[in-house]
MARZA-559676 format. One record per atom (N, C-alpha, C, CB): residue number from 1; x negated, y, z negated; residue in three letters. Coordinates in steps of 0.2 Angstrom, whole numbers. Each point is the difference from the previous one (the first is absolute). Glycine has a CB too. Layout:
> NUM,X,Y,Z,ALA .
...
***
This chain:
> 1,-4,-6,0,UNK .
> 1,4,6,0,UNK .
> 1,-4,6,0,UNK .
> 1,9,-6,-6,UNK .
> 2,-15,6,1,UNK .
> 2,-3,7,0,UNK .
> 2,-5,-1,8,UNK .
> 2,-2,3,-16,UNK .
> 3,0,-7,18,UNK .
> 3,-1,-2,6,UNK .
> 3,1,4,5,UNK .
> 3,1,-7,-4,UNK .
> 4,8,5,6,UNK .
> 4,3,4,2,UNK .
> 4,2,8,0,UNK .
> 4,2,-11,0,UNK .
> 5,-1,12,-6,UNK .
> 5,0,8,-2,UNK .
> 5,-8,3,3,UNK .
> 5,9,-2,-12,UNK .
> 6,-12,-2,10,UNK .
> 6,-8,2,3,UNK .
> 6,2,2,9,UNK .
> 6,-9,-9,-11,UNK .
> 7,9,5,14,UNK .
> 7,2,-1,9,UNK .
> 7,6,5,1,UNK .
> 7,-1,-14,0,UNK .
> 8,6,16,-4,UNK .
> 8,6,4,3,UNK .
> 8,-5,8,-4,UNK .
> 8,15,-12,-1,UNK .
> 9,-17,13,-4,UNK .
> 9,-4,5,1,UNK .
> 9,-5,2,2,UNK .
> 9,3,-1,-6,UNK .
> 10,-7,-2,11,UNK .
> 10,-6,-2,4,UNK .
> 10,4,3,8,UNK .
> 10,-6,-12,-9,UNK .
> 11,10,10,9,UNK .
> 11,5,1,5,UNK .
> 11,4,6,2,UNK .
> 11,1,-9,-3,UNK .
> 12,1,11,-2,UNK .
> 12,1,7,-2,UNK .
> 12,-4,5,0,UNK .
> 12,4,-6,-6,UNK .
> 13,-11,4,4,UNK .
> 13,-4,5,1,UNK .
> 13,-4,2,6,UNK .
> 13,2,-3,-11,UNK .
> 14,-1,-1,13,UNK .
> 14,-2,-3,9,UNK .
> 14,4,5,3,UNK .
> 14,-1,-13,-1,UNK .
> 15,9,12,1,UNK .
> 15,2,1,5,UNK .
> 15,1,7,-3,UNK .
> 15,5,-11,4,UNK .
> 16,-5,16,-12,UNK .
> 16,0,7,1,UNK .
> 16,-6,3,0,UNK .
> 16,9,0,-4,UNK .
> 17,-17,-2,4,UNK .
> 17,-4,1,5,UNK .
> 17,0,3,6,UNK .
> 17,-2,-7,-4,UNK .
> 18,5,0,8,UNK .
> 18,1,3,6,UNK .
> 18,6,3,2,UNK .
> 18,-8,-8,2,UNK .
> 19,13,10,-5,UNK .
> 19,5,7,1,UNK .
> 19,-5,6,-3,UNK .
> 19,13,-6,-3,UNK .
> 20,-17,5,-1,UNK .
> 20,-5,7,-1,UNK .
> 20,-5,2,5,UNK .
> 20,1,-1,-11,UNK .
> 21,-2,-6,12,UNK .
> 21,-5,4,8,UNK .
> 21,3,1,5,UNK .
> 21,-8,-5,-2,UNK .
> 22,13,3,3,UNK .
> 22,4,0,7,UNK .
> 22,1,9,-2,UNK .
> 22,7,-15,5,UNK .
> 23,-5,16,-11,UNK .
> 23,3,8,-2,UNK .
> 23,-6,4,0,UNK .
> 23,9,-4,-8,UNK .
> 24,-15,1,6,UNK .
> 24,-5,5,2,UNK .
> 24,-2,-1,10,UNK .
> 24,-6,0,-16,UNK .
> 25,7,-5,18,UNK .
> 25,0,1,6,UNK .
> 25,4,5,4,UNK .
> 25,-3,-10,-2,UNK .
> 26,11,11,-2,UNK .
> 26,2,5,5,UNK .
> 26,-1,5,-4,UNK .
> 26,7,-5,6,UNK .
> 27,-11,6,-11,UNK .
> 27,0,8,1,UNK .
> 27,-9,2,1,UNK .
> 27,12,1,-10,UNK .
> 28,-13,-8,14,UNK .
> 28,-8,4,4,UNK .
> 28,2,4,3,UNK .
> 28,-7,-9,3,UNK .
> 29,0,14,1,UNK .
> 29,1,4,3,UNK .
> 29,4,-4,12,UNK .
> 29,-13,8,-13,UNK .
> 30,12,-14,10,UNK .
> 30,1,-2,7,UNK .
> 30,9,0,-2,UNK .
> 30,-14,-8,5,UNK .
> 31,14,13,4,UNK .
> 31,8,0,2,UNK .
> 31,3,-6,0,UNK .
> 31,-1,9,6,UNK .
> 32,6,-10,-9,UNK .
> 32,7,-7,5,UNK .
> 32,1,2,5,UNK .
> 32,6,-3,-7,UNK .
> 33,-3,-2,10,UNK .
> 33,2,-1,6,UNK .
> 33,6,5,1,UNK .
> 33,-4,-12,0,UNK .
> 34,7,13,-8,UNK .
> 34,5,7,1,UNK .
> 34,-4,5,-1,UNK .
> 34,11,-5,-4,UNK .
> 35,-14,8,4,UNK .
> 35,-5,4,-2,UNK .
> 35,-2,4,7,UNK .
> 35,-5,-8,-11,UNK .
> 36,2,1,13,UNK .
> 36,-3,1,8,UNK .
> 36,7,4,3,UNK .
> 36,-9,-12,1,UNK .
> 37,12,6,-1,UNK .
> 37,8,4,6,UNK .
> 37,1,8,-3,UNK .
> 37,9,-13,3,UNK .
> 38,-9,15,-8,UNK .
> 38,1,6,-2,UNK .
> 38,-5,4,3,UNK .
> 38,6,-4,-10,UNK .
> 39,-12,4,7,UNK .
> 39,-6,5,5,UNK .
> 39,2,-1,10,UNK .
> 39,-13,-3,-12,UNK .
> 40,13,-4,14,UNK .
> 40,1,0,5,UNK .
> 40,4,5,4,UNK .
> 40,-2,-8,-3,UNK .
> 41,11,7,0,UNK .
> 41,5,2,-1,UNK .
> 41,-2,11,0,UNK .
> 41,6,-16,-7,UNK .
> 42,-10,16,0,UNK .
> 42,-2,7,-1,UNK .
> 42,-2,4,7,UNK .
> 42,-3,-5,-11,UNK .
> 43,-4,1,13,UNK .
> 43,-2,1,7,UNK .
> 43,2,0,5,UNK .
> 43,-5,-2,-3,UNK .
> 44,10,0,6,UNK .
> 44,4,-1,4,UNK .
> 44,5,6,1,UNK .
> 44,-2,-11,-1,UNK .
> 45,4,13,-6,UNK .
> 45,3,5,1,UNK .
> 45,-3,6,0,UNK .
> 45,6,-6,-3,UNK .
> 46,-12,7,1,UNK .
> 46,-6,5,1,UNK .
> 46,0,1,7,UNK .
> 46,-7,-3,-10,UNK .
> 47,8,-3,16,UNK .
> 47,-3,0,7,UNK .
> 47,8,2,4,UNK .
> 47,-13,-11,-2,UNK .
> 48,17,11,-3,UNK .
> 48,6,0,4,UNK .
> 48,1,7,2,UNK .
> 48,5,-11,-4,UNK .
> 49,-5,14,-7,UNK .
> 49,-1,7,-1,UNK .
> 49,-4,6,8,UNK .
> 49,-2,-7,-17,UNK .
> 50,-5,2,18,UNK .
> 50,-5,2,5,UNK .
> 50,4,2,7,UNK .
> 50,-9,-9,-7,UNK .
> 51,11,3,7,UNK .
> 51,2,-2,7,UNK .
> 51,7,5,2,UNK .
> 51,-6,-13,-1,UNK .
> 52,11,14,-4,UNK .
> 52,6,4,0,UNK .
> 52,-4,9,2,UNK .
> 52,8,-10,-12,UNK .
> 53,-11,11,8,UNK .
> 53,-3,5,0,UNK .
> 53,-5,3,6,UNK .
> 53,1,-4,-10,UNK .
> 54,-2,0,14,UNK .
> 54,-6,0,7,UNK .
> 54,7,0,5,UNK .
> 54,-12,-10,-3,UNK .
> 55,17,7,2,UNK .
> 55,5,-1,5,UNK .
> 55,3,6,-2,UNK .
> 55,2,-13,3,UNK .
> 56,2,15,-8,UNK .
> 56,4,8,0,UNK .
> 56,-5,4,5,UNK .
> 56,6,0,-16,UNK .
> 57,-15,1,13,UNK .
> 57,-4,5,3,UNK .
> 57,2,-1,8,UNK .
> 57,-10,0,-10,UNK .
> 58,10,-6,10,UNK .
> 58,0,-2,9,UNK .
> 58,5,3,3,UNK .
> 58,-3,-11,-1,UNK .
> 59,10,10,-3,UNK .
> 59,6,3,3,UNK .
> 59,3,8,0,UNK .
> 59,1,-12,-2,UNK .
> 60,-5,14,-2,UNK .
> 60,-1,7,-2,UNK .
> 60,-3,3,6,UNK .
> 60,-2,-2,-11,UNK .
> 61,-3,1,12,UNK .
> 61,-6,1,7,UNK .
> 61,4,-1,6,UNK .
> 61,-12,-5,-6,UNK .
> 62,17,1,7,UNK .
> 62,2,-3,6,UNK .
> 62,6,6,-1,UNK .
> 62,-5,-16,0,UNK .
> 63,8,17,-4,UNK .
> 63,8,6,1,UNK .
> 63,-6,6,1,UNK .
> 63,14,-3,-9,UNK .
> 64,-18,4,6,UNK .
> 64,-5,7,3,UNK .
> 64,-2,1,5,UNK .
> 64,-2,1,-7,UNK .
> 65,-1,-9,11,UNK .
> 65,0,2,6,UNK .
> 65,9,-2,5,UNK .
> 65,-16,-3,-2,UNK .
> 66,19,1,0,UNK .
> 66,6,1,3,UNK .
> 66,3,7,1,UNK .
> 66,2,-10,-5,UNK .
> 67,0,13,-3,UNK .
> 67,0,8,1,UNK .
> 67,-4,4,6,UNK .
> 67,2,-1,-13,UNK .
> 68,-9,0,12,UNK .
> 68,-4,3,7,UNK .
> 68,2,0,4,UNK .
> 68,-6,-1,-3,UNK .
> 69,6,-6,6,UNK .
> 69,2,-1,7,UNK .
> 69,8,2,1,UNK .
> 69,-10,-10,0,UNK .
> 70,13,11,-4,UNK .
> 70,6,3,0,UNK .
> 70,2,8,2,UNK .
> 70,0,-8,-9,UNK .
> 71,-7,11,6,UNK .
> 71,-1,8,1,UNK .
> 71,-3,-1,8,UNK .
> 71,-2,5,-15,UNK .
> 72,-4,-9,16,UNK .
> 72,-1,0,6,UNK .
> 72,5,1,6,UNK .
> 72,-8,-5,-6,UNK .
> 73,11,0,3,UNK .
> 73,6,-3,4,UNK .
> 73,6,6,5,UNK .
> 73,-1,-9,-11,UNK .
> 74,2,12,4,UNK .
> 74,4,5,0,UNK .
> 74,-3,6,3,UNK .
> 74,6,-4,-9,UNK .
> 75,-15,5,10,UNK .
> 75,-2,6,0,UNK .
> 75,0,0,10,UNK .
> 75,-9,3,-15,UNK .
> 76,7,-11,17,UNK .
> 76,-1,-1,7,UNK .
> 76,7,1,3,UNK .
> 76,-9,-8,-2,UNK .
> 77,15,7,0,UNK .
> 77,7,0,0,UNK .
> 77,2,8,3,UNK .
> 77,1,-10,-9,UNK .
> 78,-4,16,4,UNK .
> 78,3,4,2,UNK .
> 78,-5,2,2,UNK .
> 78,8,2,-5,UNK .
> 79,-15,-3,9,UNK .
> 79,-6,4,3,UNK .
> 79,3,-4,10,UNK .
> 79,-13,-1,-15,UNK .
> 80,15,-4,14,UNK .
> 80,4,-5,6,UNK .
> 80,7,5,1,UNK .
> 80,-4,-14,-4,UNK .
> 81,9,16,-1,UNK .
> 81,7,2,2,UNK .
> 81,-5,8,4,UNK .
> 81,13,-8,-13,UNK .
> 82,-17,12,8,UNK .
> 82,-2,5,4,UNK .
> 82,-3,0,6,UNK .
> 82,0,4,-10,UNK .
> 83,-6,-8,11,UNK .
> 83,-1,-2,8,UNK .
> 83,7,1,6,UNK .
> 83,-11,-10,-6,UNK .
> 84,13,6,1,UNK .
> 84,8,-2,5,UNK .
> 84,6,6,4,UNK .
> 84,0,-11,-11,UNK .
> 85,-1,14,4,UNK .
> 85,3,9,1,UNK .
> 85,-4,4,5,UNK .
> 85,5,0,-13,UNK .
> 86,-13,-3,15,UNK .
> 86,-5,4,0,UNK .
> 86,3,-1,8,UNK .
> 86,-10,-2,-12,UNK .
> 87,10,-5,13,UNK .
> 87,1,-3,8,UNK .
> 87,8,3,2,UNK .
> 87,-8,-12,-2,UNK .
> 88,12,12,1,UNK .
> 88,7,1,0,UNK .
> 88,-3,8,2,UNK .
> 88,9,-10,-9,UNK .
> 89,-10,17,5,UNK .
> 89,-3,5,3,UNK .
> 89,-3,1,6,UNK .
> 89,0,0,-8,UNK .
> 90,-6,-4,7,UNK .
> 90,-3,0,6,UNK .
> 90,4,-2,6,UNK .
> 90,-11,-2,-6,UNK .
> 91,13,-4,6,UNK .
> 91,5,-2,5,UNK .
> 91,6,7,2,UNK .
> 91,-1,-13,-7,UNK .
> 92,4,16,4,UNK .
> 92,4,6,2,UNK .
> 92,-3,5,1,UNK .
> 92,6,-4,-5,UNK .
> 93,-12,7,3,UNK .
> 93,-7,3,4,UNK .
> 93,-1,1,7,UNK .
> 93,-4,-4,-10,UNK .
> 94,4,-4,11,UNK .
> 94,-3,-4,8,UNK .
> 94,5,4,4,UNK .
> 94,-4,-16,-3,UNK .
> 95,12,13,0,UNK .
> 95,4,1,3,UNK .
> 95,1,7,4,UNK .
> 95,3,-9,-8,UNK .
> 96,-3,13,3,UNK .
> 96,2,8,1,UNK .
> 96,-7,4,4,UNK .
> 96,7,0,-13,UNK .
> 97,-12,-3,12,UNK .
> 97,-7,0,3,UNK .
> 97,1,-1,8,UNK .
> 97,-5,-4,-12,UNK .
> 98,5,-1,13,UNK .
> 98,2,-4,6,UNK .
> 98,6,2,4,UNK .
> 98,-5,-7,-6,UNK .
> 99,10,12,2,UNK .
> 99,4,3,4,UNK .
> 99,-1,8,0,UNK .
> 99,7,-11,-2,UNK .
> 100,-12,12,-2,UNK .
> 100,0,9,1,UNK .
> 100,-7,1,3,UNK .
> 100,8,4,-12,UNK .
> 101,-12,-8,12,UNK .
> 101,-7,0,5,UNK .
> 101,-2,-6,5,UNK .
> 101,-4,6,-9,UNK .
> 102,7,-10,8,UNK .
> 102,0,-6,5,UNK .
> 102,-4,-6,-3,UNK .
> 102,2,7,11,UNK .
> 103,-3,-13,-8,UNK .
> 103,0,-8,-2,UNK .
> 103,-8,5,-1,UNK .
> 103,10,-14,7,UNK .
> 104,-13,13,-4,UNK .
> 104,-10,2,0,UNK .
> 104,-2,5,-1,UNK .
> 104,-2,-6,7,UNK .
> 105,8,12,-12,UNK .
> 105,-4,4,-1,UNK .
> 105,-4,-1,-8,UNK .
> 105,9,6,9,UNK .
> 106,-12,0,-10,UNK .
> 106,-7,-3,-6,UNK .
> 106,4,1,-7,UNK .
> 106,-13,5,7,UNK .
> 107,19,-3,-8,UNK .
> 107,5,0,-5,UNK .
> 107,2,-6,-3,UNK .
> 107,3,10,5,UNK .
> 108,0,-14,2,UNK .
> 108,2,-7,0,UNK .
> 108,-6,-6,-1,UNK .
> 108,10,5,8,UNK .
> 109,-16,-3,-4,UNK .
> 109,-6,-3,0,UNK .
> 109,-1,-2,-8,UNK .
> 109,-5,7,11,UNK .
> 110,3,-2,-17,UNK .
> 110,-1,1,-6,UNK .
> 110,7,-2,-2,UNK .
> 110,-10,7,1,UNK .
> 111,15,-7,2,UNK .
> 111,8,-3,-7,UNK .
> 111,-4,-7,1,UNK .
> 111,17,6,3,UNK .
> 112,-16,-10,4,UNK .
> 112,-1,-6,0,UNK .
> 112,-8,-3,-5,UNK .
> 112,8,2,14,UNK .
> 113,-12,2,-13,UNK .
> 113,-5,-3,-4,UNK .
> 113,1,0,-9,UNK .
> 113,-7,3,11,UNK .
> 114,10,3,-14,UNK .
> 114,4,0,-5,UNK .
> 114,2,-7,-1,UNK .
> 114,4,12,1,UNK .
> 115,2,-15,5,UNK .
> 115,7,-3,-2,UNK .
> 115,-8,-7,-1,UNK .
> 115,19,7,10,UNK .
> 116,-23,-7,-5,UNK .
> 116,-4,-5,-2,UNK .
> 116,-3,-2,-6,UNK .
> 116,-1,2,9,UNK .
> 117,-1,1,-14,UNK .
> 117,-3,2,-6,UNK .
> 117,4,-1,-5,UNK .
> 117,-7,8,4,UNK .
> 118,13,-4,-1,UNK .
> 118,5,-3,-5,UNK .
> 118,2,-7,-2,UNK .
> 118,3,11,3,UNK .
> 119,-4,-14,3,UNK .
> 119,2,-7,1,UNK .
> 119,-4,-6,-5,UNK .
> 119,3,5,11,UNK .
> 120,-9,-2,-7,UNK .
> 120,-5,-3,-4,UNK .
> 120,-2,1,-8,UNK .
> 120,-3,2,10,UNK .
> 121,5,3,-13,UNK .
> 121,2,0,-6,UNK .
> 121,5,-3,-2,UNK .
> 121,-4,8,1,UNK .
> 122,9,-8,1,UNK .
> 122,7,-4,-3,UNK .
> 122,-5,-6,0,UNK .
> 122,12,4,6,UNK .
> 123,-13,-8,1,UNK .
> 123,-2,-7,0,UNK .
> 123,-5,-3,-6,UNK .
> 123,1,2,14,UNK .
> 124,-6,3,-15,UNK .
> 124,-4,-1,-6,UNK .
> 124,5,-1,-6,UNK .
> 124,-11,8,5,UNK .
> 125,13,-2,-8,UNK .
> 125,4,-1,-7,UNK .
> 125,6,-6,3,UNK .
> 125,-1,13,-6,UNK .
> 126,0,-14,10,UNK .
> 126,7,-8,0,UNK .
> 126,-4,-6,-2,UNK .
> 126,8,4,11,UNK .
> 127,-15,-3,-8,UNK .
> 127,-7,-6,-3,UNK .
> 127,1,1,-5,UNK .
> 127,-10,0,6,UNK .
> 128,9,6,-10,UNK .
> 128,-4,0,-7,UNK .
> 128,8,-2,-4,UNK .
> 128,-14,11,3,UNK .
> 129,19,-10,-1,UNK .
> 129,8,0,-2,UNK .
> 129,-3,-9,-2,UNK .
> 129,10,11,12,UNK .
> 130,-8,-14,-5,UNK .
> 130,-3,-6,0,UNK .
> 130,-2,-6,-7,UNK .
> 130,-2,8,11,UNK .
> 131,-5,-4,-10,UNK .
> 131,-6,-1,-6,UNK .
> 131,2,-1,-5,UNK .
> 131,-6,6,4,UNK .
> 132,8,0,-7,UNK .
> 132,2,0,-5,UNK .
> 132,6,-3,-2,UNK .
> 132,-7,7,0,UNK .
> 133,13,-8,4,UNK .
> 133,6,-5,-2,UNK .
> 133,-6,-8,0,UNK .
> 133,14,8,8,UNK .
> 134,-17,-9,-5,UNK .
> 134,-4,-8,-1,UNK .
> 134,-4,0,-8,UNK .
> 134,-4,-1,16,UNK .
> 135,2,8,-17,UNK .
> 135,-5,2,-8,UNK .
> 135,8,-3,-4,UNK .
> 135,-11,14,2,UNK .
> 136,13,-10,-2,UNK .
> 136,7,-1,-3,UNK .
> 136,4,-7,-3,UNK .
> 136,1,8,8,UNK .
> 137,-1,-7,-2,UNK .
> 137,2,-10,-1,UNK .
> 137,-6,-6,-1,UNK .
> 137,9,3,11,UNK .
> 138,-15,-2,-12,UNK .
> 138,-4,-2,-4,UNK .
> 138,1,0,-5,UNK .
> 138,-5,2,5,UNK .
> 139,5,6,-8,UNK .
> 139,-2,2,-6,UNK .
> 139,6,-4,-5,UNK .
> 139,-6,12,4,UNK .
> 140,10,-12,0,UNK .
> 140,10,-1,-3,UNK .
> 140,-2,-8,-2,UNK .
> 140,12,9,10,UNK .
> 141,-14,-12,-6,UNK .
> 141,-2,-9,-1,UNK .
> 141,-4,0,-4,UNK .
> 141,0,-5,10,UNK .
> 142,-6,9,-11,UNK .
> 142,-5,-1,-6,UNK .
> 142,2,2,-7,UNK .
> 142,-8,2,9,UNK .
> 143,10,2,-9,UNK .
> 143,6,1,-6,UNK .
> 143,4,-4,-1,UNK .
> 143,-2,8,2,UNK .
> 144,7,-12,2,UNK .
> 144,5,-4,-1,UNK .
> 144,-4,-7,-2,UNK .
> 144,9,7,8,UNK .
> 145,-16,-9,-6,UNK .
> 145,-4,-6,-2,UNK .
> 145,0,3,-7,UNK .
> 145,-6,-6,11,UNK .
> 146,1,10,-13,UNK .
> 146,-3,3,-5,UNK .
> 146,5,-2,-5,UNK .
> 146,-7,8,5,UNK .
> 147,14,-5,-5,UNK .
> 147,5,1,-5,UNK .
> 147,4,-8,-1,UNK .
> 147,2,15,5,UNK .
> 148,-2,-20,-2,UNK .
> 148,0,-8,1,UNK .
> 148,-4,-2,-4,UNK .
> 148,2,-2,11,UNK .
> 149,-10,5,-10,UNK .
> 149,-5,-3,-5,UNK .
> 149,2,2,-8,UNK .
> 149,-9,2,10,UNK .
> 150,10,3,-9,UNK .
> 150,1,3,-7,UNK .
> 150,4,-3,-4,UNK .
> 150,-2,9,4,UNK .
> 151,10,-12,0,UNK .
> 151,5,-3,-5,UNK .
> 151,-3,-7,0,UNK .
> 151,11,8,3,UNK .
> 152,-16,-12,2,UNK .
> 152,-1,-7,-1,UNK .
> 152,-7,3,-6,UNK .
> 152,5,-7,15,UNK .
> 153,-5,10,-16,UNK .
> 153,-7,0,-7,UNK .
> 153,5,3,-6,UNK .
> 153,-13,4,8,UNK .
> 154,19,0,-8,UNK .
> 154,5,2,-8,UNK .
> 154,2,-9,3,UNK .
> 154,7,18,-4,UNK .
> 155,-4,-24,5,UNK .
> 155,2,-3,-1,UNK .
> 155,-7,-6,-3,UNK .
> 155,11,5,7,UNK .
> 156,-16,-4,-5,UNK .
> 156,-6,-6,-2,UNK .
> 156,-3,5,-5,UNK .
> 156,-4,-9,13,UNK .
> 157,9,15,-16,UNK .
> 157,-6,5,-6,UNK .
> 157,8,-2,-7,UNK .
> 157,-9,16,12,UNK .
> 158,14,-18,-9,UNK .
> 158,5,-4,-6,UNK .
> 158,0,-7,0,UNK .
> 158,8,9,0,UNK .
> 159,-11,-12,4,UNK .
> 159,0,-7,0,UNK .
> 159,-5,-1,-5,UNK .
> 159,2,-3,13,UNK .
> 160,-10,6,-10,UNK .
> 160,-4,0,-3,UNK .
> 160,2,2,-12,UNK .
> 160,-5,4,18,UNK .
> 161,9,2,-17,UNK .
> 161,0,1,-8,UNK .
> 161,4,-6,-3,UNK .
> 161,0,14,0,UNK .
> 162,6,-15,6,UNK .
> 162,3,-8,-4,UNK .
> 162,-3,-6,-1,UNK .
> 162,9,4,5,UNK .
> 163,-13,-3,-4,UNK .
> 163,-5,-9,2,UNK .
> 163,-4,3,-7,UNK .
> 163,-5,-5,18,UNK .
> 164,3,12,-19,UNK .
> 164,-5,3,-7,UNK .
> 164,5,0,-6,UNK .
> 164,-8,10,7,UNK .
> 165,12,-6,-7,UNK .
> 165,5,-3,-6,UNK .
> 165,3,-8,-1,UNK .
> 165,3,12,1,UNK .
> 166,-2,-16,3,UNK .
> 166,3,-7,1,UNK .
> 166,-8,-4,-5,UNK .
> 166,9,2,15,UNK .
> 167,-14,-1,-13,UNK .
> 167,-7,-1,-1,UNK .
> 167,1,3,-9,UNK .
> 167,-7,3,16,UNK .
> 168,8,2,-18,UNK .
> 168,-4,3,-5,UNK .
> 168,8,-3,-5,UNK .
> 168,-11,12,7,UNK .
> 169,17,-14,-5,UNK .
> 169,6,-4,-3,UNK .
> 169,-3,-5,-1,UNK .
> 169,9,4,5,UNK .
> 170,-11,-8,-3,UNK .
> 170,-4,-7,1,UNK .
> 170,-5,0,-7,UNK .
> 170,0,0,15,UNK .
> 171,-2,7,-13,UNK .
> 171,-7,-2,-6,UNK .
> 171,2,0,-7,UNK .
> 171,-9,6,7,UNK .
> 172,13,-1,-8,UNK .
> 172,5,2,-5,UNK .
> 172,3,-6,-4,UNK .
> 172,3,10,8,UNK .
> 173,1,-14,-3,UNK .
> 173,2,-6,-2,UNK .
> 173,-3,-3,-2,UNK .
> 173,4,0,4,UNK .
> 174,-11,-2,0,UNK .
> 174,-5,-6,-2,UNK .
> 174,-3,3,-7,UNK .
> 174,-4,-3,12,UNK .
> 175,4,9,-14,UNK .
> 175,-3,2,-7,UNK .
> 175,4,-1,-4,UNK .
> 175,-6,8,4,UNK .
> 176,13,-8,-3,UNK .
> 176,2,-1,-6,UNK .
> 176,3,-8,0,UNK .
> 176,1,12,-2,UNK .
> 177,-2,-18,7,UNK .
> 177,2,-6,-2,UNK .
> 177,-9,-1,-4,UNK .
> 177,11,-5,12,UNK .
> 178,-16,6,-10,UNK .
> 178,-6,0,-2,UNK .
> 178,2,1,-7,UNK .
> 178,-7,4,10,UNK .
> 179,9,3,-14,UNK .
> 179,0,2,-7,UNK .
> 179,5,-5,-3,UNK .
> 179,-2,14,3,UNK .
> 180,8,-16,1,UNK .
> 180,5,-5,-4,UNK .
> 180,-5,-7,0,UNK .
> 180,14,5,6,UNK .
> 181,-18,-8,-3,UNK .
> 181,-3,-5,1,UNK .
> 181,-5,2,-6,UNK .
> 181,3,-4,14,UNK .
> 182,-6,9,-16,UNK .
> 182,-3,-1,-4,UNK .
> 182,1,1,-6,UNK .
> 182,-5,2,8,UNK .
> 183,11,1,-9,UNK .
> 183,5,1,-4,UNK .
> 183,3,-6,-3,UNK .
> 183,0,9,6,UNK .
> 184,3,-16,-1,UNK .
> 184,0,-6,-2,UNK .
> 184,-5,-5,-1,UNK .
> 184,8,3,3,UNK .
> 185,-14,-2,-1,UNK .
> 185,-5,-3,-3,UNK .
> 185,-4,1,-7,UNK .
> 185,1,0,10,UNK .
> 186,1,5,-12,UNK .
> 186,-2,4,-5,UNK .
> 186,7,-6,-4,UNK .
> 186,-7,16,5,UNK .
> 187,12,-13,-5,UNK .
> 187,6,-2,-4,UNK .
> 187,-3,-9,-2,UNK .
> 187,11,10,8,UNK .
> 188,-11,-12,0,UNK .
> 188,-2,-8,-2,UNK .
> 188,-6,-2,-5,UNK .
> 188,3,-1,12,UNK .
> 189,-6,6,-9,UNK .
> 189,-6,-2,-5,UNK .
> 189,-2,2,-7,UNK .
> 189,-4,0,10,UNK .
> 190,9,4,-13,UNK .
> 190,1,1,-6,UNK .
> 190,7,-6,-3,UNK .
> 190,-6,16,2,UNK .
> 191,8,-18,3,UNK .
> 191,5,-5,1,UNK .
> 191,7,3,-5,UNK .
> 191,-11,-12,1,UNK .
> 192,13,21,1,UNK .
> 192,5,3,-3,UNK .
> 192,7,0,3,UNK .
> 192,-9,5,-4,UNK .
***
């Protein structure tokens, strides 16, 4: 019998040994596995923080150059509608010209090279009209990707905190089945 009492306290002391070292094992400095996913989890959201932040700048930059190309837009528009008024003149110029000095006189000569210049003007701001509707419609796409990026990084930037708090629920728990576990060991082993 004392035998046995000897074996079942031998046992005992064995097995709360090793609940004290496993207890000082978790509270080495080496992370758990839930530990790890938390820093992980931390960093990830630092890079999402990053990456949200690069994309807003991105799409920022991208309506500033929209706005621009907007003013461009608009400045070629009425630099084109004036050419346009410019030609319509000359055109009635030619006209009146041609009929108060005739087709080759040097009045009509100079309307018609006017009405040429003027043309050529238009035709340019209708390029540069052009141009910039293609800047435009870039800028509008680079922005509209940018602003895509951004909501696919606020959803992997709340995924990301829910996986950190789910993680740091976890640890929570484990600390306190740990404290109840050591709590009934303790109880056992004072046998209360």
């Amino acid at each position: 019998m004392k035998a046995e009492l000897f074996v079942r306290r031998g046992a005992l002391a064995i097995a709360f040994a090793g609940l004290l070292a496993g207890g000082a094992y978790a509270q080495s400095p080496d992370p758990t596995p839930q530990q790890q996913d938390i820093q992980s989890d931390k960093k990830d959201i630092r890079n999402d923080k990053k990456d949200l932040a690069k994309d807003r700048a991105d799409r920022n930059a991208d309506q500033r150059d929209i706005n621009h190309d907007r003013r461009d837009l608009n400045k070629d528009r009425v630099d084109r509608n004036q050419d346009q008024r410019d030609i319509n003149q000359d055109k009635a110029q030619l006209v009146r010209d041609d009929k108060k000095y005739g087709d080759n006189s040097a009045q009509a000569k100079a309307d018609r090279k006017d009405l040429r210049a003027d043309r050529v003007d238009r035709n340019k701001d209708q390029k540069d009209i052009n141009h910039d509707r293609r800047d435009l419609n870039k800028d509008r796409a680079d922005r509209n990707a940018d602003q895509r990026d951004i909501n696919h990084d606020k959803k992997d930037l709340a995924k990301d905190r829910k996986d950190r708090n789910q993680d740091q629920r976890d640890i929570n728990k484990d600390k306190r089945d740990l404290h109840k576990d050591r709590k009934d060991l303790h109880h056992d082993k004072h046998g209360h």
